[in-house]
PyMOL Python script that loads the backbone (N, CA, C, O; Angstrom):
from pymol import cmd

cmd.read_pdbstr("""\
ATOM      1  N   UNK A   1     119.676 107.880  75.589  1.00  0.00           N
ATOM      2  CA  UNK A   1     118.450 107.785  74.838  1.00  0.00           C
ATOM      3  C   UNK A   1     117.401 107.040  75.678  1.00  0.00           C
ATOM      4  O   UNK A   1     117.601 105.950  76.213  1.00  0.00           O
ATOM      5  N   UNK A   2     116.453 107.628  75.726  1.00  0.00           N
ATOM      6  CA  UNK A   2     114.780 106.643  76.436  1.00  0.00           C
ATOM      7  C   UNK A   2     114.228 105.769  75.992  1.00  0.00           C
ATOM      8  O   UNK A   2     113.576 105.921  74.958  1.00  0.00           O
ATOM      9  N   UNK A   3     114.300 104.674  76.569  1.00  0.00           N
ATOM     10  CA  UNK A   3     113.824 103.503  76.380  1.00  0.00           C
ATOM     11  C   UNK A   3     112.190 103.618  76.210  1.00  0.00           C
ATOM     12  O   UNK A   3     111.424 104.264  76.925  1.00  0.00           O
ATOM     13  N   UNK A   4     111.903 102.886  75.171  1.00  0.00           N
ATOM     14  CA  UNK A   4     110.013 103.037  75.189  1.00  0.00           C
ATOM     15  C   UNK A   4     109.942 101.993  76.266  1.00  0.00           C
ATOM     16  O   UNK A   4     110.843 101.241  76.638  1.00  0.00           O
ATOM     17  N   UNK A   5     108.201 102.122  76.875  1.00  0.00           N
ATOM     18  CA  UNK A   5     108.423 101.393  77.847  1.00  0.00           C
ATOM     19  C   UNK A   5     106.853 100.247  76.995  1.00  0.00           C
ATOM     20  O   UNK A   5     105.968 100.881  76.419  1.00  0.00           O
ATOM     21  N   UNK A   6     106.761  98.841  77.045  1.00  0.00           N
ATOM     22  CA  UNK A   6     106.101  98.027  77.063  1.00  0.00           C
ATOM     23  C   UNK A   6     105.521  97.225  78.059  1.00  0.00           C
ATOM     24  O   UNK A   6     106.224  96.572  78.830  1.00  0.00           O
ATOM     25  N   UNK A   7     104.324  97.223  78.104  1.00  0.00           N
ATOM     26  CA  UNK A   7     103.509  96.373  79.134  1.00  0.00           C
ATOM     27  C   UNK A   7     102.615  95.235  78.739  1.00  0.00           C
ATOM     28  O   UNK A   7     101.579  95.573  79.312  1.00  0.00           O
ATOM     29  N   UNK A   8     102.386  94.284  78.227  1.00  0.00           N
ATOM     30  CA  UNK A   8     100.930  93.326  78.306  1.00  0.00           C
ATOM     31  C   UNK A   8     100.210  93.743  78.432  1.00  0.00           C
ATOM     32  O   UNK A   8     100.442  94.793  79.032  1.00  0.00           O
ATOM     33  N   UNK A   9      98.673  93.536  78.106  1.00  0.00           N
ATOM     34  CA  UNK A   9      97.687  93.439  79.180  1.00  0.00           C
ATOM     35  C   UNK A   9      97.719  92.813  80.307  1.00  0.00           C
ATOM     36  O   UNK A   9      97.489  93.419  81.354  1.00  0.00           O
ATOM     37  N   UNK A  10      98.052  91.309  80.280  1.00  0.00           N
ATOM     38  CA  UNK A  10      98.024  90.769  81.725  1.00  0.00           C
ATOM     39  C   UNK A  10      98.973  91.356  82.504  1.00  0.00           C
ATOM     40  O   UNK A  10      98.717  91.459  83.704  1.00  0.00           O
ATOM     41  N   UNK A  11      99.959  91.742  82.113  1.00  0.00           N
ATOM     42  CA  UNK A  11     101.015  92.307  83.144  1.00  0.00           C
ATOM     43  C   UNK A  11     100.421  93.864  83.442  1.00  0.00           C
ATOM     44  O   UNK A  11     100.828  94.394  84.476  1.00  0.00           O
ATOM     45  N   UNK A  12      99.490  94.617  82.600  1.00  0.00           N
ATOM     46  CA  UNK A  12      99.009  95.847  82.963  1.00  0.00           C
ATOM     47  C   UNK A  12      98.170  95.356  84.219  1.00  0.00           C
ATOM     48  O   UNK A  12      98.470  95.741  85.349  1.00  0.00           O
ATOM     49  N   UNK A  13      97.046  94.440  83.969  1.00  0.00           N
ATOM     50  CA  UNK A  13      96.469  93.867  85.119  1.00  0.00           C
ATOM     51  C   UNK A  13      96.909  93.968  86.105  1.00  0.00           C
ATOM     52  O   UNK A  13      96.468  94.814  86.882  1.00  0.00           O
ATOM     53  N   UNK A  14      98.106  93.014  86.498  1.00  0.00           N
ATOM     54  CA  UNK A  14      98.475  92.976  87.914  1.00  0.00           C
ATOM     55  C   UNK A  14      98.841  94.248  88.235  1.00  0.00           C
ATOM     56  O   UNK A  14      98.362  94.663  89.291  1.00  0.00           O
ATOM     57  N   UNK A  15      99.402  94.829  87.758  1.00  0.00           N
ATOM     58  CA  UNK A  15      99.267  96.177  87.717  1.00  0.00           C
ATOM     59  C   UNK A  15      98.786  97.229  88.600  1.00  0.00           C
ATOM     60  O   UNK A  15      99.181  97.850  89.587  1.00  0.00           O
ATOM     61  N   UNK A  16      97.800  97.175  87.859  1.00  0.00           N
ATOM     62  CA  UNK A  16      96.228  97.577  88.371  1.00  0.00           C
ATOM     63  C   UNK A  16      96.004  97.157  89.613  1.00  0.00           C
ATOM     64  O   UNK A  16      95.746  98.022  90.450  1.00  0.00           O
ATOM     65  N   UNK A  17      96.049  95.708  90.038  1.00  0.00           N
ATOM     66  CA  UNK A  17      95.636  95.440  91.278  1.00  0.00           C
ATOM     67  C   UNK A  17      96.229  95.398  92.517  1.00  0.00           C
ATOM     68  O   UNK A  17      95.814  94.900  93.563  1.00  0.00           O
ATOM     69  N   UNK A  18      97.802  96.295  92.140  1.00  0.00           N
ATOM     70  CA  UNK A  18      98.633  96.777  93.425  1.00  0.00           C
ATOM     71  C   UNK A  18      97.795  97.790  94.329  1.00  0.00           C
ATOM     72  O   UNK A  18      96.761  98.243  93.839  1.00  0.00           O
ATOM     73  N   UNK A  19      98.163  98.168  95.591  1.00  0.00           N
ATOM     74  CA  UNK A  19      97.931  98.991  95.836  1.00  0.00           C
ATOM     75  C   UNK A  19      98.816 100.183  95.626  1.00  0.00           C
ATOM     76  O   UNK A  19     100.018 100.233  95.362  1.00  0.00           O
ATOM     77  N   UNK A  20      97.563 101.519  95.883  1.00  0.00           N
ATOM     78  CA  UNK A  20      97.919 102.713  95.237  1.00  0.00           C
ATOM     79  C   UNK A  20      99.541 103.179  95.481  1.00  0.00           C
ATOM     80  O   UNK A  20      99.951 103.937  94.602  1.00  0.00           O
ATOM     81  N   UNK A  21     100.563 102.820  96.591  1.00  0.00           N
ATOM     82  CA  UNK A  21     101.820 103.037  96.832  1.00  0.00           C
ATOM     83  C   UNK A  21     102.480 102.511  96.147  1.00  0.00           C
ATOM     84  O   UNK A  21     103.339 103.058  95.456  1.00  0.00           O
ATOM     85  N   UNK A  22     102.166 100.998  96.189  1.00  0.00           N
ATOM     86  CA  UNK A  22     103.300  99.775  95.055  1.00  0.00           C
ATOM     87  C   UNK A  22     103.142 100.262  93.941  1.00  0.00           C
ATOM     88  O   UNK A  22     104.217 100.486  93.384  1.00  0.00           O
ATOM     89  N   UNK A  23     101.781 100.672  93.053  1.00  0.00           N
ATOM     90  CA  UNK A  23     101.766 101.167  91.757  1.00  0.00           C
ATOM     91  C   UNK A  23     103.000 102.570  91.856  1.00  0.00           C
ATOM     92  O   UNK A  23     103.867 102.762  91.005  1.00  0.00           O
ATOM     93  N   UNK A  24     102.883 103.042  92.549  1.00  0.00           N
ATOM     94  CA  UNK A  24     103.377 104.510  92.252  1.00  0.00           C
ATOM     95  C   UNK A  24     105.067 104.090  92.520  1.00  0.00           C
ATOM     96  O   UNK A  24     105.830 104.383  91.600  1.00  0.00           O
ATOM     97  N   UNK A  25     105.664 103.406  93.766  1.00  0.00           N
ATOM     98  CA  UNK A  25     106.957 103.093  93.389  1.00  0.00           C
ATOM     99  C   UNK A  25     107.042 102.381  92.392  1.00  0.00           C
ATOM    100  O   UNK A  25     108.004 102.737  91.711  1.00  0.00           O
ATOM    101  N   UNK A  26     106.415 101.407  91.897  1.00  0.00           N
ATOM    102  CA  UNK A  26     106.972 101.060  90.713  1.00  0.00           C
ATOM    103  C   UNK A  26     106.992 101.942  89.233  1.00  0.00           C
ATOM    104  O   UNK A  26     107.829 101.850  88.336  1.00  0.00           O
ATOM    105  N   UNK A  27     105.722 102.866  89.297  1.00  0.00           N
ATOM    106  CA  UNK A  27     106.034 103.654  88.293  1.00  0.00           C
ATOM    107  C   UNK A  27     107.258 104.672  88.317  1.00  0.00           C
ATOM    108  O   UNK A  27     107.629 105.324  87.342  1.00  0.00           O
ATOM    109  N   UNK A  28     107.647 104.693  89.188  1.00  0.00           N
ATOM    110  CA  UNK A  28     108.508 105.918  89.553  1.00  0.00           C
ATOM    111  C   UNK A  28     110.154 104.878  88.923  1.00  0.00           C
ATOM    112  O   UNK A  28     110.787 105.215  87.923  1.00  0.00           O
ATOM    113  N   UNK A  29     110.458 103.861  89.656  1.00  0.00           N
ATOM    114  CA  UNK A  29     111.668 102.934  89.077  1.00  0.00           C
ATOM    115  C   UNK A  29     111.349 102.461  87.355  1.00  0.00           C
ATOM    116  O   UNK A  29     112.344 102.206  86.676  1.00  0.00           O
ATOM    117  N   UNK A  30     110.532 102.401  86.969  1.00  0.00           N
ATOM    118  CA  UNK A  30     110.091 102.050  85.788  1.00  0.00           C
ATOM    119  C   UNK A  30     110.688 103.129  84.758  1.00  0.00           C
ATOM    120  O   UNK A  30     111.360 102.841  83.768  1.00  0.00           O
ATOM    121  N   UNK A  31     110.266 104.623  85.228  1.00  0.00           N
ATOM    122  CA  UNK A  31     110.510 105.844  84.620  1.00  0.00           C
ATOM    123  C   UNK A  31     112.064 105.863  85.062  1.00  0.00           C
ATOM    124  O   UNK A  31     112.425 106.780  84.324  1.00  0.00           O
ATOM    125  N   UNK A  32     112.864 105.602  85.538  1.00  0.00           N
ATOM    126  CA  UNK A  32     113.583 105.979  86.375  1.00  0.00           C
ATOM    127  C   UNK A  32     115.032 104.926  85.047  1.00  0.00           C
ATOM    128  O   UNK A  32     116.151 105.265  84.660  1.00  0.00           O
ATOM    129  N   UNK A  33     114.245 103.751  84.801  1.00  0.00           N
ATOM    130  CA  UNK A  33     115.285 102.807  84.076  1.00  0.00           C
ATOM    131  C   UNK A  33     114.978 102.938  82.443  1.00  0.00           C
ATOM    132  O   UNK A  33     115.605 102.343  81.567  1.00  0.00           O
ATOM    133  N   UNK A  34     113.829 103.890  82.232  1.00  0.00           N
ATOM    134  CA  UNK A  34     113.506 104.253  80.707  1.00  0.00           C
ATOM    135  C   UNK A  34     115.093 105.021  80.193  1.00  0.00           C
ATOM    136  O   UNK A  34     115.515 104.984  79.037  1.00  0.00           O
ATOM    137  N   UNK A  35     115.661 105.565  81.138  1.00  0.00           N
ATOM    138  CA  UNK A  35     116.631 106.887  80.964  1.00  0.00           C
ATOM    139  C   UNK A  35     117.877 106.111  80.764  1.00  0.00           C
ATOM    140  O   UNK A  35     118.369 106.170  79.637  1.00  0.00           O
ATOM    141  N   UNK A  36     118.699 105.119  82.006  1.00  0.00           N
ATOM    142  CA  UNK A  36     119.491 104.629  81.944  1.00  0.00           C
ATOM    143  C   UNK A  36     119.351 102.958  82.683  1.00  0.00           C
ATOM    144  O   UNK A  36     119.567 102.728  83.873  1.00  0.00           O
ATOM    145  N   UNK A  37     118.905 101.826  81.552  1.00  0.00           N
ATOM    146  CA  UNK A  37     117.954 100.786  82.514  1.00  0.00           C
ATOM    147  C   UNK A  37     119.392  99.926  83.322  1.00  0.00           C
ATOM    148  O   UNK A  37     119.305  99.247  84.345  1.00  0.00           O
ATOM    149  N   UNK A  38     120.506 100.162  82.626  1.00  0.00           N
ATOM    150  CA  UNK A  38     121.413  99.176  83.630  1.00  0.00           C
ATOM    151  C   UNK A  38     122.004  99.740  84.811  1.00  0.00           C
ATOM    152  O   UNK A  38     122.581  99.046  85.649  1.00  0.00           O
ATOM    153  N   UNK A  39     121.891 100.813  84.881  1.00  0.00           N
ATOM    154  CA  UNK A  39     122.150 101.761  85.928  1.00  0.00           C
ATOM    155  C   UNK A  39     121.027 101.610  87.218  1.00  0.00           C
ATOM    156  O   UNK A  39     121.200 101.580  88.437  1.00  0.00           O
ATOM    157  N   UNK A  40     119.583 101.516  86.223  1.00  0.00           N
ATOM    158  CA  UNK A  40     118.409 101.553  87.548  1.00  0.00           C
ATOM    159  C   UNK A  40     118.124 100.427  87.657  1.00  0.00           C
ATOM    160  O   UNK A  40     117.062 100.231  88.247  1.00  0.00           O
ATOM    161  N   UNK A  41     118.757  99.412  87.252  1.00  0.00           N
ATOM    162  CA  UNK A  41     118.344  98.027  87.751  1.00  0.00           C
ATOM    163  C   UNK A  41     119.282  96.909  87.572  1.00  0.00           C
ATOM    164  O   UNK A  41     120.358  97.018  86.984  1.00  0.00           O
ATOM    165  N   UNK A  42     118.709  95.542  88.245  1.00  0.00           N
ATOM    166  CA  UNK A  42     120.442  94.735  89.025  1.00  0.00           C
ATOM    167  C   UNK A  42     120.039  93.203  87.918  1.00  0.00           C
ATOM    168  O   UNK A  42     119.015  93.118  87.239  1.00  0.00           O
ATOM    169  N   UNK A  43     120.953  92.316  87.984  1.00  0.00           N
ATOM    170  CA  UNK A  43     120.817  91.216  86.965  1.00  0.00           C
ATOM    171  C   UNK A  43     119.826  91.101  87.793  1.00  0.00           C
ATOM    172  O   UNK A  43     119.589  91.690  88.848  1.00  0.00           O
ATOM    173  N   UNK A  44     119.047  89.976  87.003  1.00  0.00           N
ATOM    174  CA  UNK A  44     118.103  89.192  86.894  1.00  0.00           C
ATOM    175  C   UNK A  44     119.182  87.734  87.234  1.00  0.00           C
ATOM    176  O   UNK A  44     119.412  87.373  86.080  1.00  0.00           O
ATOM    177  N   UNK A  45     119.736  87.007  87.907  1.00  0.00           N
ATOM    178  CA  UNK A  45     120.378  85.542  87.814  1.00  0.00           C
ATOM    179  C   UNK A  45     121.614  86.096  86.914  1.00  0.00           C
ATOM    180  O   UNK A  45     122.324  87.066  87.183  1.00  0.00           O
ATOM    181  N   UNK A  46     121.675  85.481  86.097  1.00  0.00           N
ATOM    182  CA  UNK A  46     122.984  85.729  85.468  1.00  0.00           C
ATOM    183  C   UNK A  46     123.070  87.226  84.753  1.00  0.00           C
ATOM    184  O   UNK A  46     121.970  87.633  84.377  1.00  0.00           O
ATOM    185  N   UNK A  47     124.378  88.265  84.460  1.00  0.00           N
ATOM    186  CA  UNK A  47     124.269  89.801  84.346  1.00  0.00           C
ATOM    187  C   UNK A  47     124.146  89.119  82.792  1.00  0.00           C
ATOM    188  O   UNK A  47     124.884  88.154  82.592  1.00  0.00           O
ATOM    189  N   UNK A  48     123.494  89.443  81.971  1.00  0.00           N
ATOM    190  CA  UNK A  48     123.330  89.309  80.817  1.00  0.00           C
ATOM    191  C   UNK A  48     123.261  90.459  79.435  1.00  0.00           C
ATOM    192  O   UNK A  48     123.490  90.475  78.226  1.00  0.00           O
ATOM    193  N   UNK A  49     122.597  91.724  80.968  1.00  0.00           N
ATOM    194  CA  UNK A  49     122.760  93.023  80.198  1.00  0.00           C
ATOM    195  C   UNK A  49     121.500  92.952  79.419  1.00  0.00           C
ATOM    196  O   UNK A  49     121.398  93.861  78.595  1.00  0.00           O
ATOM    197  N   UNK A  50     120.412  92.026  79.467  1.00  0.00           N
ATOM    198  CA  UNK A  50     119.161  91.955  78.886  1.00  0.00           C
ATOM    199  C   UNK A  50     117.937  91.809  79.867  1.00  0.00           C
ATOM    200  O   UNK A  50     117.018  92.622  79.967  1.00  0.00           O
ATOM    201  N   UNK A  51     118.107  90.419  80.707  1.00  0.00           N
ATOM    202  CA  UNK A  51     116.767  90.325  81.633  1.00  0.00           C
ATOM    203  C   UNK A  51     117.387  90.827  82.788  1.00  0.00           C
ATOM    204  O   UNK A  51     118.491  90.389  83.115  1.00  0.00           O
ATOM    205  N   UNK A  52     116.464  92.223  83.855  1.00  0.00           N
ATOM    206  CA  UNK A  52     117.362  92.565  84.914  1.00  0.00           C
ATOM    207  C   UNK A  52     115.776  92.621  85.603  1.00  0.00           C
ATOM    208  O   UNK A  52     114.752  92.131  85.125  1.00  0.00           O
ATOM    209  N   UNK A  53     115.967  93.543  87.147  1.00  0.00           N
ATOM    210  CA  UNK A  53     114.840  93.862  88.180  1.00  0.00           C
ATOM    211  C   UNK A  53     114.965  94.788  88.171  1.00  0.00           C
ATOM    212  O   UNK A  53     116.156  95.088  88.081  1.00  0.00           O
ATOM    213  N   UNK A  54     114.112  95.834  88.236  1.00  0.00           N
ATOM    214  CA  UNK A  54     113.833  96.721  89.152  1.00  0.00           C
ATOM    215  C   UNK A  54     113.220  96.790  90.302  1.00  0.00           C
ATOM    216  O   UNK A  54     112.194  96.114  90.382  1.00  0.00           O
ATOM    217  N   UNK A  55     113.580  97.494  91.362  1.00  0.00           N
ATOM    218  CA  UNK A  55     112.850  97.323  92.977  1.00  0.00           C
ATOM    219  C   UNK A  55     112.529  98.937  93.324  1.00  0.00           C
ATOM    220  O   UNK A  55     113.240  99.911  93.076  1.00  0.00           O
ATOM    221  N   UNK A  56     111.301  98.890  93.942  1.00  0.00           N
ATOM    222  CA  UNK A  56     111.109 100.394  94.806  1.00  0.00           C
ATOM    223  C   UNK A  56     109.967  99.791  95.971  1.00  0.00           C
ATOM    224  O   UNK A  56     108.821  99.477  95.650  1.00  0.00           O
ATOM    225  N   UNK A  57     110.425  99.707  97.171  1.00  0.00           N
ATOM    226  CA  UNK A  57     109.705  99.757  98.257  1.00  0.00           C
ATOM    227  C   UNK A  57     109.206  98.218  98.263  1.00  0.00           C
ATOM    228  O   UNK A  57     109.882  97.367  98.841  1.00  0.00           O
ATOM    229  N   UNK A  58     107.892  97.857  97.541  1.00  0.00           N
ATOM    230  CA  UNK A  58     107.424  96.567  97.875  1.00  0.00           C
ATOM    231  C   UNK A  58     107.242  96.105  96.742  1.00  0.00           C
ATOM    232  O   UNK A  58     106.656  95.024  96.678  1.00  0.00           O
ATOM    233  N   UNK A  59     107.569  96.597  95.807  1.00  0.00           N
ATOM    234  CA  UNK A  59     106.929  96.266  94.630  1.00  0.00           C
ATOM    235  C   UNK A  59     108.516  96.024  93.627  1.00  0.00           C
ATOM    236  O   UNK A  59     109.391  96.880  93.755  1.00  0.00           O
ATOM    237  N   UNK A  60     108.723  94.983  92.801  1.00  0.00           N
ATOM    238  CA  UNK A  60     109.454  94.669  91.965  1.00  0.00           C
ATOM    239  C   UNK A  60     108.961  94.138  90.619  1.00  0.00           C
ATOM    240  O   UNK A  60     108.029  93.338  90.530  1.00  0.00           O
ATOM    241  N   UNK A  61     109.524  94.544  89.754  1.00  0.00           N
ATOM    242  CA  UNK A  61     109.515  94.043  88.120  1.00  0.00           C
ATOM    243  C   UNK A  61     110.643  93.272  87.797  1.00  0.00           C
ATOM    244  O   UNK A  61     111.641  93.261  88.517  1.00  0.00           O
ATOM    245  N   UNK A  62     110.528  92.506  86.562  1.00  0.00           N
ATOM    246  CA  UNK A  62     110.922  91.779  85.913  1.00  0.00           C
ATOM    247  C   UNK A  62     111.092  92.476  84.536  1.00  0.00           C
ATOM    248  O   UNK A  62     110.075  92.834  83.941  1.00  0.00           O
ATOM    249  N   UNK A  63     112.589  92.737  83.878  1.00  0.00           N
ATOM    250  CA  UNK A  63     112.150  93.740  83.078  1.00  0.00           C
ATOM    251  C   UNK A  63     113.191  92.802  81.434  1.00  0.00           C
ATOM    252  O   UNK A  63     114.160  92.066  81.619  1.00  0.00           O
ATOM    253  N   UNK A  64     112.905  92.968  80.742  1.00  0.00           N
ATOM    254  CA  UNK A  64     113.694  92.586  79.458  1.00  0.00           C
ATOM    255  C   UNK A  64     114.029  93.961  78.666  1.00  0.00           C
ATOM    256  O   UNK A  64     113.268  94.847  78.275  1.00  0.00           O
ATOM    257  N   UNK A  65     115.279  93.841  78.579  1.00  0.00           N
ATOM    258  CA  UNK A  65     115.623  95.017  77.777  1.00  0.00           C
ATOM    259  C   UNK A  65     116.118  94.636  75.974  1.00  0.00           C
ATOM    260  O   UNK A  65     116.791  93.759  75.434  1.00  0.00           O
ATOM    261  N   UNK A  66     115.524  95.568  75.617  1.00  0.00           N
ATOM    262  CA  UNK A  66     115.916  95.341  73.820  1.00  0.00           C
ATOM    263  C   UNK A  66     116.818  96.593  73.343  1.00  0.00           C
ATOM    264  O   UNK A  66     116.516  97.555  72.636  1.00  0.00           O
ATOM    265  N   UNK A  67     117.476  96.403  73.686  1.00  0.00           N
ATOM    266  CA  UNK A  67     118.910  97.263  72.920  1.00  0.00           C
ATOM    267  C   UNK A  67     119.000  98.137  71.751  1.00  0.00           C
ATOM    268  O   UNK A  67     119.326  99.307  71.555  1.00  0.00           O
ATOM    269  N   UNK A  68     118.578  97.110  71.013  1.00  0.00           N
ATOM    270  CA  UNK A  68     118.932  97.538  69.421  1.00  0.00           C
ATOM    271  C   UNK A  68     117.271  98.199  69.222  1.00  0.00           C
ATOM    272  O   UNK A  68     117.122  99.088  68.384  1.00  0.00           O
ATOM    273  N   UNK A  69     116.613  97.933  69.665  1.00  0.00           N
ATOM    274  CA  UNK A  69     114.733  98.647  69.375  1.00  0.00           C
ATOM    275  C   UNK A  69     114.404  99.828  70.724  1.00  0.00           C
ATOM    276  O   UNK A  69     113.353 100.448  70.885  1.00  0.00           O
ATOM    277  N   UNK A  70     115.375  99.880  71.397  1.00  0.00           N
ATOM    278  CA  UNK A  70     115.553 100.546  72.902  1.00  0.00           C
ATOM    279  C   UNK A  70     113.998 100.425  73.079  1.00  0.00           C
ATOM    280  O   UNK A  70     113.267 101.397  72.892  1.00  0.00           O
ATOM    281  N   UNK A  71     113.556  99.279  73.421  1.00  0.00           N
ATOM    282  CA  UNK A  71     112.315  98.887  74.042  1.00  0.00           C
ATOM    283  C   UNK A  71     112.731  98.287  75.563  1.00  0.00           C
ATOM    284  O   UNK A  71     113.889  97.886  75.675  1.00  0.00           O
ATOM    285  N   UNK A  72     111.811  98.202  76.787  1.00  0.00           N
ATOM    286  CA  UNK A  72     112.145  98.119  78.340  1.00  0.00           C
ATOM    287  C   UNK A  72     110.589  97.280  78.106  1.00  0.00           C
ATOM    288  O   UNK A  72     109.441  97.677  77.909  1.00  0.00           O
ATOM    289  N   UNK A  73     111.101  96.198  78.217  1.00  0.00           N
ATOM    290  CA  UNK A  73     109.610  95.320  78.327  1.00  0.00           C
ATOM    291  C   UNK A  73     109.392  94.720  80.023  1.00  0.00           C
ATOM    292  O   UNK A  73     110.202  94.098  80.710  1.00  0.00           O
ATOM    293  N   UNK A  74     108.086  95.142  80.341  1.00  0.00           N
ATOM    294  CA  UNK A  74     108.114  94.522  82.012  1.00  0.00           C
ATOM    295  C   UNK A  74     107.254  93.091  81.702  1.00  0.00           C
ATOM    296  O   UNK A  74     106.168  93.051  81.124  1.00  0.00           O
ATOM    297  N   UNK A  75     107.932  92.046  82.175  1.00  0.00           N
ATOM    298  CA  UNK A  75     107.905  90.909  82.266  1.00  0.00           C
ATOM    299  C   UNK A  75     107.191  89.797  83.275  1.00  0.00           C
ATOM    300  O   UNK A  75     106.773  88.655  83.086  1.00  0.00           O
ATOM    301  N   UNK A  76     107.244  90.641  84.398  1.00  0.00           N
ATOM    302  CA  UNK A  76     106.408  90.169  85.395  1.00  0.00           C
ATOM    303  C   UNK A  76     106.562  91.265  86.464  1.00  0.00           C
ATOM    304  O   UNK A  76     107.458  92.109  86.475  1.00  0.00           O
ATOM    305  N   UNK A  77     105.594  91.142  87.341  1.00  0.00           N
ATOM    306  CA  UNK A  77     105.600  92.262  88.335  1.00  0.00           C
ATOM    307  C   UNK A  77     104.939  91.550  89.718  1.00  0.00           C
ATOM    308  O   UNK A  77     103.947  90.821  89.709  1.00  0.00           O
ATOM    309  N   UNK A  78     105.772  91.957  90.980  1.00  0.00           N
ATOM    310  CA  UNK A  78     105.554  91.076  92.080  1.00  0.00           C
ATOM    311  C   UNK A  78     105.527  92.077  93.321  1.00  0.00           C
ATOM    312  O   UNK A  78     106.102  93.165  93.351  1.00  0.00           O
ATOM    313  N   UNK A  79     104.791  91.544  94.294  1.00  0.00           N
ATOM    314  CA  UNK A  79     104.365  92.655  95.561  1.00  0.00           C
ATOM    315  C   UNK A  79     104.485  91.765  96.529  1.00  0.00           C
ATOM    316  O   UNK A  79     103.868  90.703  96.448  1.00  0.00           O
ATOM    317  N   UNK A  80     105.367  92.072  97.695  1.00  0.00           N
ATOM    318  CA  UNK A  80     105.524  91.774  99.082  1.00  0.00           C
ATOM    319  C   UNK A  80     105.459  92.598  99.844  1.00  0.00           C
ATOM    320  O   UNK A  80     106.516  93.080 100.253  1.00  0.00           O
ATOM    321  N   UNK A  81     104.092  93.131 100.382  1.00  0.00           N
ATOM    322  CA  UNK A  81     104.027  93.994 101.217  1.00  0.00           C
ATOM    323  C   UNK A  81     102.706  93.839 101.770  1.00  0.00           C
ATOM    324  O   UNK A  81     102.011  92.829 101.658  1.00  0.00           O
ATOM    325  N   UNK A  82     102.348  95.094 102.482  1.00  0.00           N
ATOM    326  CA  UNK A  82     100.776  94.894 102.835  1.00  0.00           C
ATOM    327  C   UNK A  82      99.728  95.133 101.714  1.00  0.00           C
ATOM    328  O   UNK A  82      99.964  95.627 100.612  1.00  0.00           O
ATOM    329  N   UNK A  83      98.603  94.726 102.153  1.00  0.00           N
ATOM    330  CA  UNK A  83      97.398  94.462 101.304  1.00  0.00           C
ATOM    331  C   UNK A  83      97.139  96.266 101.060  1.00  0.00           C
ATOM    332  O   UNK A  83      96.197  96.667 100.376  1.00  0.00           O
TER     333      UNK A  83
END
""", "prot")
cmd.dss("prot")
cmd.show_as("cartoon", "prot")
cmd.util.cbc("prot")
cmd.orient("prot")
């Protein structure tokens, strides 16, 4: 079953201010963990089966998963790469 996917505004923000590649791998892993999220992404610190990451290229999320509402909430979103 597909996870709905949830964003903030502020977290849409940063978002926004990736560049055009980081946006697009991350949309692509984002879509990718709507389908099966423990499969497309690794603990977060301890495996909890709730807060995990997703990674594609330079760009990583922070993702909270809700189980019982099959909601995929992104939590924070981070870029190490070029400008």
């Amino acid at each position: 079953m597909t996870y709905r996917l949830h964003i903030s505004p502020d977290v849409f923000d940063m978002y926004k201010q990736l560049p055009e590649l980081a946006r697009r791998d991350l949309s692509l892993v984002l879509v990718d963990a709507q389908q099966r999220p423990l499969e497309h992404s690794e603990p977060y610190g301890q495996d909890d089966g709730i807060i995990r990451t997703v990674a594609q290229g330079h760009a990583t999320a922070v993702i909270l998963l809700g189980h019982d509402t099959r909601m995929l909430t992104v939590l924070a979103i981070a870029y190490a790469g070029p400008a």
